[in-house]
C-alpha positions in Angstrom: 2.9 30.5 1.9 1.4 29.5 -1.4 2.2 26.0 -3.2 3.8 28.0 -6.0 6.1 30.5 -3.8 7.1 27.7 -1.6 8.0 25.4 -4.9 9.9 28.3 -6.2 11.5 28.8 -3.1 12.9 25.0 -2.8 13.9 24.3 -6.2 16.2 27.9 -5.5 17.4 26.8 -2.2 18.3 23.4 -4.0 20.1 25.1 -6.6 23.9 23.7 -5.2 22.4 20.4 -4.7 24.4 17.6 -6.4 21.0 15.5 -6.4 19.1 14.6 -9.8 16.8 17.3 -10.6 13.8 15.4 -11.3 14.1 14.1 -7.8 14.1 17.7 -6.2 11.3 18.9 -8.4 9.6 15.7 -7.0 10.5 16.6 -3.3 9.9 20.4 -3.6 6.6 19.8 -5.0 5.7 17.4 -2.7 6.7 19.5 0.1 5.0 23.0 -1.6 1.7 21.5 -1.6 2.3 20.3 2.3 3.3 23.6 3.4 0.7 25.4 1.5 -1.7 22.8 3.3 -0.1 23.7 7.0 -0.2 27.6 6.3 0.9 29.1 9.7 -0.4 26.3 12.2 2.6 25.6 14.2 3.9 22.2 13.6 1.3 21.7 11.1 4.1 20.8 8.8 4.6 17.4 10.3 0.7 16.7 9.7 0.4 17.5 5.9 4.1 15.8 5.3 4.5 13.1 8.0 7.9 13.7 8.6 9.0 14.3 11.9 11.8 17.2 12.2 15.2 14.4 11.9 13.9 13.6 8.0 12.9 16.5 6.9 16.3 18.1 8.3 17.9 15.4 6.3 16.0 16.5 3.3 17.1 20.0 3.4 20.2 18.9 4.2 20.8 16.9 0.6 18.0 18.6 -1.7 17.4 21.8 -0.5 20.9 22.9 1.7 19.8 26.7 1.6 16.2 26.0 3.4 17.2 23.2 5.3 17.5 24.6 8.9 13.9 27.0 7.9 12.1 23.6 6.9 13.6 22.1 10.6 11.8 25.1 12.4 8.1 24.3 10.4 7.8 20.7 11.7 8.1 21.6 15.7 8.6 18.2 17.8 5.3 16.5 17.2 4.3 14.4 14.7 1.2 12.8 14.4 1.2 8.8 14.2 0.3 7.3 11.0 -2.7 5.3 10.8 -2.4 1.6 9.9 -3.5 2.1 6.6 -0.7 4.9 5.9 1.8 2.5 7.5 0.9 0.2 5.8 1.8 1.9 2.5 5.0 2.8 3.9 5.5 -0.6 4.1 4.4 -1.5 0.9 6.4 1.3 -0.6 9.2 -0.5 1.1 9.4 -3.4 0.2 9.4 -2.5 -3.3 12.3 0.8 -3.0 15.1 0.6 -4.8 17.9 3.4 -3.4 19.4 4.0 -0.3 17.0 4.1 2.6 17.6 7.3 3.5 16.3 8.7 0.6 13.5 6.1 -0.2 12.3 6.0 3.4 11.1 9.9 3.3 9.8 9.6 0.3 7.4 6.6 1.0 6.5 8.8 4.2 5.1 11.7 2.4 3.3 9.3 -0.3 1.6 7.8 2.4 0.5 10.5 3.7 -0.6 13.0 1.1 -2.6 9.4 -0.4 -4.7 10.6 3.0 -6.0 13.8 0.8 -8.7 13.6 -1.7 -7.1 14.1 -5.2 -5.3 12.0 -7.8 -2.3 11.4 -6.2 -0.4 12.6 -8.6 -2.5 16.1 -7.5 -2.1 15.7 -4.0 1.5 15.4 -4.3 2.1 18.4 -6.2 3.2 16.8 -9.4 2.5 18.7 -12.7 0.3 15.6 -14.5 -0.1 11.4 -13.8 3.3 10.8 -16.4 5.4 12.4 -13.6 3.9 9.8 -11.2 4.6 7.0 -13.1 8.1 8.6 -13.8 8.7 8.8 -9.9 7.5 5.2 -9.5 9.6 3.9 -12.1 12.9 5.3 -11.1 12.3 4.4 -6.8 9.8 1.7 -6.6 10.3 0.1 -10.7 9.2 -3.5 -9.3 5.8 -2.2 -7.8 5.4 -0.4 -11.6 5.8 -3.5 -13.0 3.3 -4.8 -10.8 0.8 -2.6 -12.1 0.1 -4.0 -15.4 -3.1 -2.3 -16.1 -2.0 1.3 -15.1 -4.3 1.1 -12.7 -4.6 4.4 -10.7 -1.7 4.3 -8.0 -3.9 5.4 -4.7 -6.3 2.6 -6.1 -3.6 -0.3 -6.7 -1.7 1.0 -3.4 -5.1 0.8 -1.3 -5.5 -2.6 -3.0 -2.4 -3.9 -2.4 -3.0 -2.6 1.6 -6.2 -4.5 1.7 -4.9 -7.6 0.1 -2.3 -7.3 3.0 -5.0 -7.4 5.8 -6.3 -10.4 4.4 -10.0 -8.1 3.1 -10.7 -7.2 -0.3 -11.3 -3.5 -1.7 -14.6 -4.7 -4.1 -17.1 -7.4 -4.4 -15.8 -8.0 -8.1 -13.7 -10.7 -8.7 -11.6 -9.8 -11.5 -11.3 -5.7 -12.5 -13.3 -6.8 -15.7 -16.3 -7.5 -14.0 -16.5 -4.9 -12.1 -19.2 -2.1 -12.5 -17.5 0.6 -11.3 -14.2 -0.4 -13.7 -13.7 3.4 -14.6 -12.9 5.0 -11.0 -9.5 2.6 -10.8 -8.6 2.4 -14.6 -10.2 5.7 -16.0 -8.3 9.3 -17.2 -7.3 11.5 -14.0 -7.6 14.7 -15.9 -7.5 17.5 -13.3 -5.4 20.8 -12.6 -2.4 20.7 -10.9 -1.8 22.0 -7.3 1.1 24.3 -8.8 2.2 25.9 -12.1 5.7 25.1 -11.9 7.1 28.3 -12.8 10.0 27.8 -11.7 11.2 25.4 -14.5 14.9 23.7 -15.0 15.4 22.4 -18.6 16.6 19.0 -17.1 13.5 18.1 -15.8 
Protein backbone atom coordinates (compact mmCIF):
# COMPACT_ATOMS: atom_id res chain seq x y z
CA UNK A 1 0.00 0.00 0.00
CA UNK A 2 1.30 3.37 -0.81
CA UNK A 3 2.07 6.17 1.97
CA UNK A 4 -0.67 8.20 0.44
CA UNK A 5 -3.62 5.48 0.07
CA UNK A 6 -2.73 4.18 3.50
CA UNK A 7 -2.89 8.07 4.93
CA UNK A 8 -6.10 8.49 3.13
CA UNK A 9 -7.30 5.40 4.33
CA UNK A 10 -6.67 6.30 8.27
CA UNK A 11 -7.71 9.73 8.46
CA UNK A 12 -11.26 8.10 6.82
CA UNK A 13 -11.35 5.26 9.17
CA UNK A 14 -10.79 8.00 11.95
CA UNK A 15 -13.47 10.02 10.81
CA UNK A 16 -15.85 9.12 14.19
CA UNK A 17 -12.93 9.60 16.29
CA UNK A 18 -13.53 12.12 19.11
CA UNK A 19 -9.64 12.67 19.18
CA UNK A 20 -7.94 16.16 18.04
CA UNK A 21 -7.41 16.10 14.54
CA UNK A 22 -3.97 17.29 14.44
CA UNK A 23 -3.11 14.30 16.55
CA UNK A 24 -4.67 11.66 14.03
CA UNK A 25 -3.12 13.34 11.04
CA UNK A 26 0.12 12.98 13.22
CA UNK A 27 -0.61 9.19 13.91
CA UNK A 28 -1.93 8.31 10.33
CA UNK A 29 0.99 9.82 8.86
CA UNK A 30 3.23 8.31 11.00
CA UNK A 31 1.68 5.01 10.51
CA UNK A 32 1.31 5.55 6.30
CA UNK A 33 4.88 5.94 5.92
CA UNK A 34 5.40 2.57 8.21
CA UNK A 35 3.08 0.52 6.32
CA UNK A 36 4.22 1.80 2.99
CA UNK A 37 7.81 0.83 4.46
CA UNK A 38 6.44 -2.93 5.47
CA UNK A 39 4.59 -3.44 2.06
CA UNK A 40 3.40 -7.08 2.27
CA UNK A 41 6.17 -8.70 4.59
CA UNK A 42 4.22 -10.39 7.15
CA UNK A 43 4.58 -8.76 10.47
CA UNK A 44 6.81 -6.27 8.98
CA UNK A 45 4.48 -3.75 10.44
CA UNK A 46 5.94 -4.14 13.91
CA UNK A 47 9.49 -3.44 12.39
CA UNK A 48 8.96 -0.08 10.56
CA UNK A 49 6.48 1.11 13.62
CA UNK A 50 7.73 -0.73 16.79
CA UNK A 51 4.63 -1.41 18.13
CA UNK A 52 3.76 -4.67 19.10
CA UNK A 53 0.03 -5.77 18.17
CA UNK A 54 -1.62 -4.53 22.10
CA UNK A 55 -0.67 -0.66 21.08
CA UNK A 56 -1.35 -0.48 17.87
CA UNK A 57 -4.85 -2.25 18.63
CA UNK A 58 -5.22 0.49 21.16
CA UNK A 59 -4.40 3.00 18.49
CA UNK A 60 -7.11 1.91 16.13
CA UNK A 61 -9.14 1.54 18.83
CA UNK A 62 -9.19 5.54 19.78
CA UNK A 63 -7.84 7.24 16.42
CA UNK A 64 -8.72 5.15 13.82
CA UNK A 65 -12.03 2.79 15.18
CA UNK A 66 -12.90 1.69 11.56
CA UNK A 67 -9.19 0.14 10.69
CA UNK A 68 -8.50 -0.84 14.06
CA UNK A 69 -8.94 -4.73 14.08
CA UNK A 70 -7.14 -4.53 9.96
CA UNK A 71 -4.02 -2.57 11.58
CA UNK A 72 -4.14 -5.67 14.66
CA UNK A 73 -3.80 -8.31 11.68
CA UNK A 74 -0.45 -6.22 10.05
CA UNK A 75 1.67 -6.41 13.15
CA UNK A 76 1.50 -10.48 13.62
CA UNK A 77 2.99 -11.46 17.26
CA UNK A 78 6.64 -10.51 16.79
CA UNK A 79 8.17 -7.52 17.37
CA UNK A 80 11.65 -6.80 17.12
CA UNK A 81 13.52 -5.38 20.39
CA UNK A 82 14.63 -1.86 20.29
CA UNK A 83 18.11 -1.23 20.41
CA UNK A 84 19.52 0.78 23.38
CA UNK A 85 19.78 3.78 21.54
CA UNK A 86 15.93 3.61 20.44
CA UNK A 87 15.15 2.85 24.07
CA UNK A 88 16.86 5.14 25.08
CA UNK A 89 14.82 7.83 23.24
CA UNK A 90 11.70 6.28 24.44
CA UNK A 91 13.00 7.07 27.55
CA UNK A 92 13.98 10.38 26.88
CA UNK A 93 10.61 11.08 25.18
CA UNK A 94 9.27 10.03 28.50
CA UNK A 95 10.45 11.79 30.73
CA UNK A 96 9.59 14.86 29.10
CA UNK A 97 5.51 13.65 27.86
CA UNK A 98 2.86 15.48 28.95
CA UNK A 99 -0.71 13.30 28.46
CA UNK A 100 -1.82 10.21 29.53
CA UNK A 101 0.51 7.42 29.01
CA UNK A 102 -1.39 5.61 26.88
CA UNK A 103 -1.34 7.93 24.36
CA UNK A 104 2.22 9.44 24.89
CA UNK A 105 3.85 5.96 25.34
CA UNK A 106 3.00 4.85 21.45
CA UNK A 107 3.82 7.77 20.31
CA UNK A 108 7.46 7.97 21.68
CA UNK A 109 7.57 4.29 20.35
CA UNK A 110 7.13 5.11 16.73
CA UNK A 111 9.55 8.33 17.09
CA UNK A 112 12.03 6.20 18.19
CA UNK A 113 11.96 4.09 15.81
CA UNK A 114 11.29 5.84 12.50
CA UNK A 115 14.57 8.24 14.06
CA UNK A 116 16.22 4.66 12.94
CA UNK A 117 15.56 5.83 9.10
CA UNK A 118 17.65 8.16 7.26
CA UNK A 119 15.63 11.40 6.66
CA UNK A 120 14.66 14.56 8.56
CA UNK A 121 12.63 13.29 11.03
CA UNK A 122 10.05 15.25 10.30
CA UNK A 123 10.31 13.12 6.75
CA UNK A 124 10.68 9.84 8.19
CA UNK A 125 7.67 10.37 10.13
CA UNK A 126 5.37 11.25 7.43
CA UNK A 127 4.81 14.77 8.48
CA UNK A 128 4.08 17.36 5.70
CA UNK A 129 7.24 19.94 6.60
CA UNK A 130 9.69 20.52 10.14
CA UNK A 131 6.72 23.25 11.60
CA UNK A 132 4.44 20.15 12.08
CA UNK A 133 7.39 18.64 14.09
CA UNK A 134 7.88 21.32 16.23
CA UNK A 135 4.00 21.52 16.52
CA UNK A 136 3.82 17.79 17.71
CA UNK A 137 6.68 18.44 20.09
CA UNK A 138 5.12 21.34 21.53
CA UNK A 139 1.73 20.02 22.38
CA UNK A 140 3.29 16.18 23.92
CA UNK A 141 6.70 16.77 24.90
CA UNK A 142 6.54 21.18 25.41
CA UNK A 143 9.45 20.81 28.21
CA UNK A 144 11.94 18.95 25.84
CA UNK A 145 10.88 22.07 23.11
CA UNK A 146 11.92 24.30 25.57
CA UNK A 147 14.95 22.52 25.90
CA UNK A 148 15.85 23.10 22.50
CA UNK A 149 16.71 26.58 22.45
CA UNK A 150 18.63 26.74 19.27
CA UNK A 151 16.04 24.76 17.12
CA UNK A 152 18.50 22.47 16.79
CA UNK A 153 17.39 19.52 14.47
CA UNK A 154 15.29 17.09 16.65
CA UNK A 155 17.05 13.52 15.63
CA UNK A 156 20.34 15.70 16.26
CA UNK A 157 19.30 17.21 19.90
CA UNK A 158 17.44 13.65 20.70
CA UNK A 159 20.78 11.71 19.70
CA UNK A 160 22.53 14.28 21.80
CA UNK A 161 20.60 14.19 24.59
CA UNK A 162 21.02 9.94 24.29
CA UNK A 163 24.69 10.37 24.32
CA UNK A 164 24.85 12.78 27.04
CA UNK A 165 22.80 10.05 28.92
CA UNK A 166 25.55 7.30 28.37
CA UNK A 167 27.96 9.48 29.84
CA UNK A 168 29.94 9.98 25.76
CA UNK A 169 29.63 12.95 23.70
CA UNK A 170 28.19 13.17 20.05
CA UNK A 171 31.25 15.73 18.72
CA UNK A 172 34.72 16.81 19.55
CA UNK A 173 33.40 20.48 19.74
CA UNK A 174 32.82 21.93 22.94
CA UNK A 175 30.16 24.39 22.51
CA UNK A 176 27.83 24.13 18.93
CA UNK A 177 29.63 27.53 18.06
CA UNK A 178 32.81 25.99 17.59
CA UNK A 179 31.99 23.44 15.77
CA UNK A 180 32.95 22.95 12.02
CA UNK A 181 30.29 20.99 11.03
CA UNK A 182 27.63 23.70 12.76
CA UNK A 183 25.22 23.42 9.67
CA UNK A 184 24.21 19.46 9.74
CA UNK A 185 22.46 20.09 13.48
CA UNK A 186 21.29 23.85 13.07
CA UNK A 187 20.93 24.15 9.15
CA UNK A 188 17.35 24.25 6.88
CA UNK A 189 15.85 20.58 6.34
CA UNK A 190 14.27 21.42 3.06
CA UNK A 191 13.23 18.07 1.53
CA UNK A 192 9.92 16.51 -0.05
CA UNK A 193 7.55 14.99 2.07
CA UNK A 194 6.89 11.18 2.18
CA UNK A 195 3.06 11.96 1.40
CA UNK A 196 0.92 14.69 -0.31
CA UNK A 197 -1.66 14.75 2.24
CA UNK A 198 -4.60 14.73 -0.01
CA UNK A 199 -6.70 13.91 2.19
CA UNK A 200 -6.93 17.30 4.01
CA UNK A 201 -9.41 18.31 7.07
CA UNK A 202 -9.66 22.15 7.47
CA UNK A 203 -8.88 21.81 11.29
CA UNK A 204 -5.55 20.75 10.78
Amino acid sequence: MSPDRAYRWLMEAGAASSRDSFDRHVFASILAVAIAQAGEEQSALARTSGLDVAALAAIGQEMFPQAAEALAKMVGSDRPAPGPEEKSIVDILLMYAEGPIQFVRPLATLIARRCQEPRHLWQDLGLRDRGELSKLMERHFPRLKARNTGDMKWKKFLYRLVCGSEGFTLCPAPVCSDCNDFASCFGSEEGVAQLTHIYREERI
